[in-house]
Jmol script that loads the backbone (N, CA, C; Angstrom):
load data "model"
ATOM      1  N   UNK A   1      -2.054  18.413 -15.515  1.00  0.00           N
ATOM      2  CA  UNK A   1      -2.325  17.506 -14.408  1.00  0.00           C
ATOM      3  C   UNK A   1      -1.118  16.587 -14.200  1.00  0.00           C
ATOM      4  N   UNK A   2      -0.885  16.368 -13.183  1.00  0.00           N
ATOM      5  CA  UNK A   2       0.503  15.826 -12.866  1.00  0.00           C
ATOM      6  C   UNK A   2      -0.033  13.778 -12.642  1.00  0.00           C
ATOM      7  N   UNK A   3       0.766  12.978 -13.364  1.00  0.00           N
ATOM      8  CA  UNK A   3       1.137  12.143 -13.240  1.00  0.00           C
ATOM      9  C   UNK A   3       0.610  11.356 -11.747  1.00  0.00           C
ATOM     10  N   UNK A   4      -0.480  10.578 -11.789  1.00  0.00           N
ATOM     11  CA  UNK A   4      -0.872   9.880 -10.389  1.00  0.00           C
ATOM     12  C   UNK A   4       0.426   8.812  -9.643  1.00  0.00           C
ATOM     13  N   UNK A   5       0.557   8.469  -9.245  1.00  0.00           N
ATOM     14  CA  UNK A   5       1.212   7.805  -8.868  1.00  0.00           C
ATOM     15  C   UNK A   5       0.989   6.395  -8.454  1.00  0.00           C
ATOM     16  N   UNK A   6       1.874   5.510  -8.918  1.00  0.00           N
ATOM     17  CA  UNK A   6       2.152   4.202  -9.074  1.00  0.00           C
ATOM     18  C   UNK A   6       1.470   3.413  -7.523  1.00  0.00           C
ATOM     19  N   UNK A   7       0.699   2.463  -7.648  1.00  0.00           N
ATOM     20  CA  UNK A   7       0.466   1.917  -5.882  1.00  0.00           C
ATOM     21  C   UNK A   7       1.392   1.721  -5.423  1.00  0.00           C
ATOM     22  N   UNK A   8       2.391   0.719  -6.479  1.00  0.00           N
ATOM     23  CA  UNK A   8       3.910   0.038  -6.217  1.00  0.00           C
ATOM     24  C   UNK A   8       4.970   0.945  -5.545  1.00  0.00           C
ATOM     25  N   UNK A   9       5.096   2.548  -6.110  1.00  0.00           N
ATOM     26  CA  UNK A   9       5.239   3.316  -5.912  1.00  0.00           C
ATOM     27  C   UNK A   9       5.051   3.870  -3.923  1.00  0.00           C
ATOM     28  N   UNK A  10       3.426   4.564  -4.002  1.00  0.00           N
ATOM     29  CA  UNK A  10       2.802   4.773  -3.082  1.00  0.00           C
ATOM     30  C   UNK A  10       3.194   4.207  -2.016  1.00  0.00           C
ATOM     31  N   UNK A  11       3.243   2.342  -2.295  1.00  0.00           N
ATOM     32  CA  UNK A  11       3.488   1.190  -0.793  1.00  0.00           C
ATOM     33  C   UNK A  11       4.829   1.788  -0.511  1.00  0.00           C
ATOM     34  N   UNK A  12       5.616   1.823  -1.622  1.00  0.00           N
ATOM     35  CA  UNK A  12       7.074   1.396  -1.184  1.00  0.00           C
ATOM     36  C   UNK A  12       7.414   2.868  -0.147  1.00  0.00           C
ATOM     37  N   UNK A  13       6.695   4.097  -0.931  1.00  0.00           N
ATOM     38  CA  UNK A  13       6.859   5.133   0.016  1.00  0.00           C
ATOM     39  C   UNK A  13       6.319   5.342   1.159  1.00  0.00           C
ATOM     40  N   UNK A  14       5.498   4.365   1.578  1.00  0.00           N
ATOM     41  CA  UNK A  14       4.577   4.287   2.773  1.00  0.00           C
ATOM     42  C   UNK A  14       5.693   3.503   3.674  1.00  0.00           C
ATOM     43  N   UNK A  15       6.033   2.419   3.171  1.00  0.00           N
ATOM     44  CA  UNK A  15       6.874   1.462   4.165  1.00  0.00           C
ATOM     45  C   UNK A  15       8.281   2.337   4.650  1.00  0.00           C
ATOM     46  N   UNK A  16       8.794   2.614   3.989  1.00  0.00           N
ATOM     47  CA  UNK A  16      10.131   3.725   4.296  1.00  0.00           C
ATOM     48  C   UNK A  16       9.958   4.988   4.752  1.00  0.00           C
ATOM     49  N   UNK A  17       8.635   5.624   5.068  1.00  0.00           N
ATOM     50  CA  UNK A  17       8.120   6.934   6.078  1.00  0.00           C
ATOM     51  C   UNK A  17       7.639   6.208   7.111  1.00  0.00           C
ATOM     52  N   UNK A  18       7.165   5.045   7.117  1.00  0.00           N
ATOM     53  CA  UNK A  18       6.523   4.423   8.538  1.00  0.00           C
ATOM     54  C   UNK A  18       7.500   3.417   8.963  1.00  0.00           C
ATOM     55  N   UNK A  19       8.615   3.234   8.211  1.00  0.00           N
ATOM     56  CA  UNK A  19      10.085   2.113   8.762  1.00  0.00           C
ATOM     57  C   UNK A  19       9.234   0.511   8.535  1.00  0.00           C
ATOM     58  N   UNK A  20       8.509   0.439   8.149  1.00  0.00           N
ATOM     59  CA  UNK A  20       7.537  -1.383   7.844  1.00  0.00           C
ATOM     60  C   UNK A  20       8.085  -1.852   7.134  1.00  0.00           C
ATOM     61  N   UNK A  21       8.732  -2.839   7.358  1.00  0.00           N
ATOM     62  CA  UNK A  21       9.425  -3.881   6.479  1.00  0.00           C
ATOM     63  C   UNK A  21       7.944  -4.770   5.618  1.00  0.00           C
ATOM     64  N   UNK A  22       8.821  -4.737   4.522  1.00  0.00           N
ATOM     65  CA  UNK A  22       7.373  -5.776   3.618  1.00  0.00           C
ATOM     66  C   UNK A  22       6.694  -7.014   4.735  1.00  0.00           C
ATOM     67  N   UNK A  23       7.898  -7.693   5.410  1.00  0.00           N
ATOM     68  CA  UNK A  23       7.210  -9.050   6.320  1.00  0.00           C
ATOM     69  C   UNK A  23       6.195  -8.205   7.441  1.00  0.00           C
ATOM     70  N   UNK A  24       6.450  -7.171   7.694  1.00  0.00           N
ATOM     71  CA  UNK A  24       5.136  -6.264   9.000  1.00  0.00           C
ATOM     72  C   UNK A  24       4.398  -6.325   8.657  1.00  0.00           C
ATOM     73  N   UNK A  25       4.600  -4.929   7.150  1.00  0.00           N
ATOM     74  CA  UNK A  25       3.338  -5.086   6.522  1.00  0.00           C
ATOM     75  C   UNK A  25       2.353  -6.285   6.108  1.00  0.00           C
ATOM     76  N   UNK A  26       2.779  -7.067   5.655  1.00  0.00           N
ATOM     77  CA  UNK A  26       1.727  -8.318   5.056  1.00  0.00           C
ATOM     78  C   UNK A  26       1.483  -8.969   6.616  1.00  0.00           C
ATOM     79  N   UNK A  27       2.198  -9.197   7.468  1.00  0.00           N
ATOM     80  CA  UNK A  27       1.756 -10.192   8.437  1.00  0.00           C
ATOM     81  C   UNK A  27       0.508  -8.789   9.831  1.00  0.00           C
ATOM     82  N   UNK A  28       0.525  -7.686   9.163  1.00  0.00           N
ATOM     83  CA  UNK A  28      -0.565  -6.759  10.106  1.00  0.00           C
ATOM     84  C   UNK A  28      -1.668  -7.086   9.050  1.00  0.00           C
ATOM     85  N   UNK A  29      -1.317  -6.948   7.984  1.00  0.00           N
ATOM     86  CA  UNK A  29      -2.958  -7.033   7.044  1.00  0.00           C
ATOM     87  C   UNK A  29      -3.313  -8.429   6.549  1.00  0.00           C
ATOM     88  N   UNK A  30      -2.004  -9.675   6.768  1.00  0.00           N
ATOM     89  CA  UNK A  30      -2.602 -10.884   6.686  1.00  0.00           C
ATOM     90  C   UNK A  30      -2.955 -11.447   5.147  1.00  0.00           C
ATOM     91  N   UNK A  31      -1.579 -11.396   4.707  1.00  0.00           N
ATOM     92  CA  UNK A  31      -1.528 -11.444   3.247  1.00  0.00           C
ATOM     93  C   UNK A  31      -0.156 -12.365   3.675  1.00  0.00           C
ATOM     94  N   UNK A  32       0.224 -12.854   2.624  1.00  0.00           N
ATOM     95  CA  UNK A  32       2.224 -13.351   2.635  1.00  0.00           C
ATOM     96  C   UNK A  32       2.865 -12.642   1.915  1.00  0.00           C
ATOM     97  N   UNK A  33       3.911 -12.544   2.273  1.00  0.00           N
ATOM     98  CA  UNK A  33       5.000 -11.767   1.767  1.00  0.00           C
ATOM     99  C   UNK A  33       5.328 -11.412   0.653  1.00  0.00           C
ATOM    100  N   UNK A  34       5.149 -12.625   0.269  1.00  0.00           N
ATOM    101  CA  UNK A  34       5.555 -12.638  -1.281  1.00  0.00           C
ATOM    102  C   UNK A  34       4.132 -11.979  -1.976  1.00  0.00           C
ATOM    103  N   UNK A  35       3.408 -11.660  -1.793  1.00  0.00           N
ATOM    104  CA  UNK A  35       2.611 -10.883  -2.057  1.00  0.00           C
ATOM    105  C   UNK A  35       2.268  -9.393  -2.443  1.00  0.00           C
ATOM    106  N   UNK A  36       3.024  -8.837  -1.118  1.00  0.00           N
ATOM    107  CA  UNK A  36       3.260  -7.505  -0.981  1.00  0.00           C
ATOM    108  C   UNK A  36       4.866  -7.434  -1.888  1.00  0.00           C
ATOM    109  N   UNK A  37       5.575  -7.925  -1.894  1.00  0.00           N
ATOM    110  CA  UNK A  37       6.743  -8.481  -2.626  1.00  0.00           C
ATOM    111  C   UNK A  37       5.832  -7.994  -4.678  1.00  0.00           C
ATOM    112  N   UNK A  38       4.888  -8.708  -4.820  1.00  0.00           N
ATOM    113  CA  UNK A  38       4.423  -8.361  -5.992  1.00  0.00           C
ATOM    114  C   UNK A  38       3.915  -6.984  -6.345  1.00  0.00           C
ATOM    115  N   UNK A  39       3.441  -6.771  -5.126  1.00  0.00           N
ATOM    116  CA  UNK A  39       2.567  -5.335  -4.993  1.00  0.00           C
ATOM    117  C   UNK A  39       3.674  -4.417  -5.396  1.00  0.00           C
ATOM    118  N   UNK A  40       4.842  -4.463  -5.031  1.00  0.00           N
ATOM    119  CA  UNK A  40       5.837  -3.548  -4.645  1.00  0.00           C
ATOM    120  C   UNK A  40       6.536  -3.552  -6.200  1.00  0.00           C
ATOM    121  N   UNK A  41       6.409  -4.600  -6.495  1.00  0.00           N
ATOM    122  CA  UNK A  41       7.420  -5.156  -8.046  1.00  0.00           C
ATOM    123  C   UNK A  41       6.469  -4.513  -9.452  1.00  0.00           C
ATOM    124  N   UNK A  42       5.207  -4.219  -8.781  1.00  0.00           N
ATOM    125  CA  UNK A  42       3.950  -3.866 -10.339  1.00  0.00           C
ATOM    126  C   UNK A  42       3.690  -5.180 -10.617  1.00  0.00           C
ATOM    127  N   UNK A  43       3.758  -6.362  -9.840  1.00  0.00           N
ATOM    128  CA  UNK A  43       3.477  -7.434 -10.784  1.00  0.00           C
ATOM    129  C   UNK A  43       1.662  -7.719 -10.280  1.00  0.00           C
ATOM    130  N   UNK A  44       1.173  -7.383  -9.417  1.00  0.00           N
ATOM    131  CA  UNK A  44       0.004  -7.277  -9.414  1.00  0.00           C
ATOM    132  C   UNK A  44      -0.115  -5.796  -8.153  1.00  0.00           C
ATOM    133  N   UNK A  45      -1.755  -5.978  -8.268  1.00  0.00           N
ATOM    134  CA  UNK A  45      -2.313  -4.649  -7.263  1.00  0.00           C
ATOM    135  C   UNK A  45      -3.443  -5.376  -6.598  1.00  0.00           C
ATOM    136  N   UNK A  46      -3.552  -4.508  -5.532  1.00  0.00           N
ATOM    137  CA  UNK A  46      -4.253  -5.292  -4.001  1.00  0.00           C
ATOM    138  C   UNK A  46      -5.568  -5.097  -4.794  1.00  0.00           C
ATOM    139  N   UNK A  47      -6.579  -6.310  -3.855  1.00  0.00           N
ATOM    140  CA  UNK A  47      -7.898  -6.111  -4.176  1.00  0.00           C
ATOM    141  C   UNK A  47      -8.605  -5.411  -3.001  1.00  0.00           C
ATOM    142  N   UNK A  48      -9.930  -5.539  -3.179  1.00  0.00           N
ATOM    143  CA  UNK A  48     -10.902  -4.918  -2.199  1.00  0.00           C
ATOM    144  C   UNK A  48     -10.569  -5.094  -0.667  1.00  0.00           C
ATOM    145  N   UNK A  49     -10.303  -6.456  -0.153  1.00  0.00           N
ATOM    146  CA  UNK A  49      -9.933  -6.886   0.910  1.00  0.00           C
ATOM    147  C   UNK A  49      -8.457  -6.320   1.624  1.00  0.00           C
ATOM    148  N   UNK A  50      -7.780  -6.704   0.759  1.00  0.00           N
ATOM    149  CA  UNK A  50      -6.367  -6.366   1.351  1.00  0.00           C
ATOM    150  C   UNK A  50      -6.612  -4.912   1.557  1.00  0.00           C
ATOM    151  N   UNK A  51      -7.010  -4.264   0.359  1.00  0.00           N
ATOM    152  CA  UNK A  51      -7.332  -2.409   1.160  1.00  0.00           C
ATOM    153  C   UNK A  51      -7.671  -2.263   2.097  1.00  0.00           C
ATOM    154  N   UNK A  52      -8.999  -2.733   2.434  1.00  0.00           N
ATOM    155  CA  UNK A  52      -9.433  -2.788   3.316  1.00  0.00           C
ATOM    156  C   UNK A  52      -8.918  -2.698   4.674  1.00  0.00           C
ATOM    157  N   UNK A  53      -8.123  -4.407   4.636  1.00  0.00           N
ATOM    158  CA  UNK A  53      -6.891  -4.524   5.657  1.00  0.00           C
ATOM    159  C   UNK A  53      -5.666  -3.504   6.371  1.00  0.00           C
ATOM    160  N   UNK A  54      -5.743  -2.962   4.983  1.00  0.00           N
ATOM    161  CA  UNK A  54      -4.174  -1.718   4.863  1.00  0.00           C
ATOM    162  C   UNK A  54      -4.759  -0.641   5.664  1.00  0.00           C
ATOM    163  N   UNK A  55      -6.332  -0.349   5.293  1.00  0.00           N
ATOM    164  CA  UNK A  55      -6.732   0.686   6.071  1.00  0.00           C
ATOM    165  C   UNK A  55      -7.213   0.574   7.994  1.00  0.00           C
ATOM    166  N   UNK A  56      -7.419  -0.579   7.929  1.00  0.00           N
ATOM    167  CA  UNK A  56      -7.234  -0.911   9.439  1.00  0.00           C
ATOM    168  C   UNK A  56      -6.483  -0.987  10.201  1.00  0.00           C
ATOM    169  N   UNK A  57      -5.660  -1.601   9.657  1.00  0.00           N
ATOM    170  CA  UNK A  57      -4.657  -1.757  10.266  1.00  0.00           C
ATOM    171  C   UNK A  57      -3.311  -0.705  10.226  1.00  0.00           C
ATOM    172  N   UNK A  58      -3.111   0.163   9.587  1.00  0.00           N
ATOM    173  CA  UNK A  58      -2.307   1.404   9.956  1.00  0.00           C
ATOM    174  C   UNK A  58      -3.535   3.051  10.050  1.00  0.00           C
ATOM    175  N   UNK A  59      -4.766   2.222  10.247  1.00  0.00           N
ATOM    176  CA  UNK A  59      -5.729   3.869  10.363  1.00  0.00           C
ATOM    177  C   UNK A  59      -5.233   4.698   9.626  1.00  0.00           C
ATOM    178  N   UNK A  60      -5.230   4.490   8.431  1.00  0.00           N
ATOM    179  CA  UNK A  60      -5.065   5.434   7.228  1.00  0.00           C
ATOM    180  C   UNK A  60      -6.359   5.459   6.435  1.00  0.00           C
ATOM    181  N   UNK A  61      -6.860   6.961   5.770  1.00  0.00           N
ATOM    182  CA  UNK A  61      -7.853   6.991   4.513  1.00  0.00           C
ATOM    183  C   UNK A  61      -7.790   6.029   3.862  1.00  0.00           C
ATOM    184  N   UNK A  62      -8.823   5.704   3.382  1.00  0.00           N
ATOM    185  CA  UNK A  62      -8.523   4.738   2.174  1.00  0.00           C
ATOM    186  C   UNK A  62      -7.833   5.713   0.905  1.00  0.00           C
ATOM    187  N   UNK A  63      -8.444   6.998   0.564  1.00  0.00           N
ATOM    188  CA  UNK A  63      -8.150   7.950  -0.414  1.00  0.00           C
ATOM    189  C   UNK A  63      -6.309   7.740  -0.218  1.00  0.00           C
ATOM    190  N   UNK A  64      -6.064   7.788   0.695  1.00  0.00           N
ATOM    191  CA  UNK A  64      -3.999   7.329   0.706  1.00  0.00           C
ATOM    192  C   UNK A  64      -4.019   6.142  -0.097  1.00  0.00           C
ATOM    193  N   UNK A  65      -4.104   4.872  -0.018  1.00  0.00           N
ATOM    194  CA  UNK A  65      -4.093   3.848  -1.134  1.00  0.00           C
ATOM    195  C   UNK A  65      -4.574   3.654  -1.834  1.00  0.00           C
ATOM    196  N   UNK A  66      -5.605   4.246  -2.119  1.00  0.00           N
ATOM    197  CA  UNK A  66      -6.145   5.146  -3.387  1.00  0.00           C
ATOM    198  C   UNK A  66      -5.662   5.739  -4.312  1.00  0.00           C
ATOM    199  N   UNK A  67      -5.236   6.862  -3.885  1.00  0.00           N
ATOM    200  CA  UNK A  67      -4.443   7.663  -4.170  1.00  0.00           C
ATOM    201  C   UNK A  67      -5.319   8.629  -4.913  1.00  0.00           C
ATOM    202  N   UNK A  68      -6.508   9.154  -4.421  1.00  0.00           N
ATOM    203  CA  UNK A  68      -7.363   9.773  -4.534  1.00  0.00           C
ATOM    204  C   UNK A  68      -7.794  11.207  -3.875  1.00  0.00           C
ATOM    205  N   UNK A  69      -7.119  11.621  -3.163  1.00  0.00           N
ATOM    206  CA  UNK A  69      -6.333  13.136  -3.115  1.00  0.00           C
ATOM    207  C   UNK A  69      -5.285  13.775  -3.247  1.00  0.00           C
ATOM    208  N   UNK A  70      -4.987  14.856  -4.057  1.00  0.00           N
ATOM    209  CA  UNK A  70      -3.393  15.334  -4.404  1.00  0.00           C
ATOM    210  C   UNK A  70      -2.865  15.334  -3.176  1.00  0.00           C
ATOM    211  N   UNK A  71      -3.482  15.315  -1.170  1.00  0.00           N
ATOM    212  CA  UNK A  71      -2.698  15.409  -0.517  1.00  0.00           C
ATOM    213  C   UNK A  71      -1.704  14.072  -0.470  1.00  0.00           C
ATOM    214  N   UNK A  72      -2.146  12.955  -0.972  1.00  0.00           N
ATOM    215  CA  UNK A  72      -1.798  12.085  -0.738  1.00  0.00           C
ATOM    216  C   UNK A  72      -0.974  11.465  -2.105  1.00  0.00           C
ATOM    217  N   UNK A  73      -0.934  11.963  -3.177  1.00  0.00           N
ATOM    218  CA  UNK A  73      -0.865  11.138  -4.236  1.00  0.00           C
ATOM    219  C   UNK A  73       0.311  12.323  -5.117  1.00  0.00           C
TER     220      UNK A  73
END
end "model"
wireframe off; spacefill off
backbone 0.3
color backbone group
């Protein structure tokens, strides 16, 4: 079984296939910067809400920030 992959990981590859600078991202899902700044660093991981957010606001699966299908993960 192959190695899941990192959220920190996941975001950073999300923002550089969709061109979202960390300040987009946090100011579409309504977080601060320095936030997603942590997300990105491993120094913490999003909760229920901010997912939430992530998934509204770019209409993505949740299973993508999840990382809960091999298509995605």
């Amino acid at each position: 079984m192959e190695t899941e992959l990192e959220f920190k990981t996941l975001l950073a590859e999300f923002l550089i296939e969709n061109g979202i600078s960390q300040s987009e991202f946090a100011r579409k899902i309504g977080v601060k910067h320095g936030l997603v700044n942590d997300w990105l660093r491993g120094k913490a991981k999003p909760g229920f809400d901010s997912l939430r957010a992530m998934v509204k606001a770019f209409n993505v699966p949740a299973e993508y920030f999840l990382c809960l299908k091999d298509d995605y993960c």
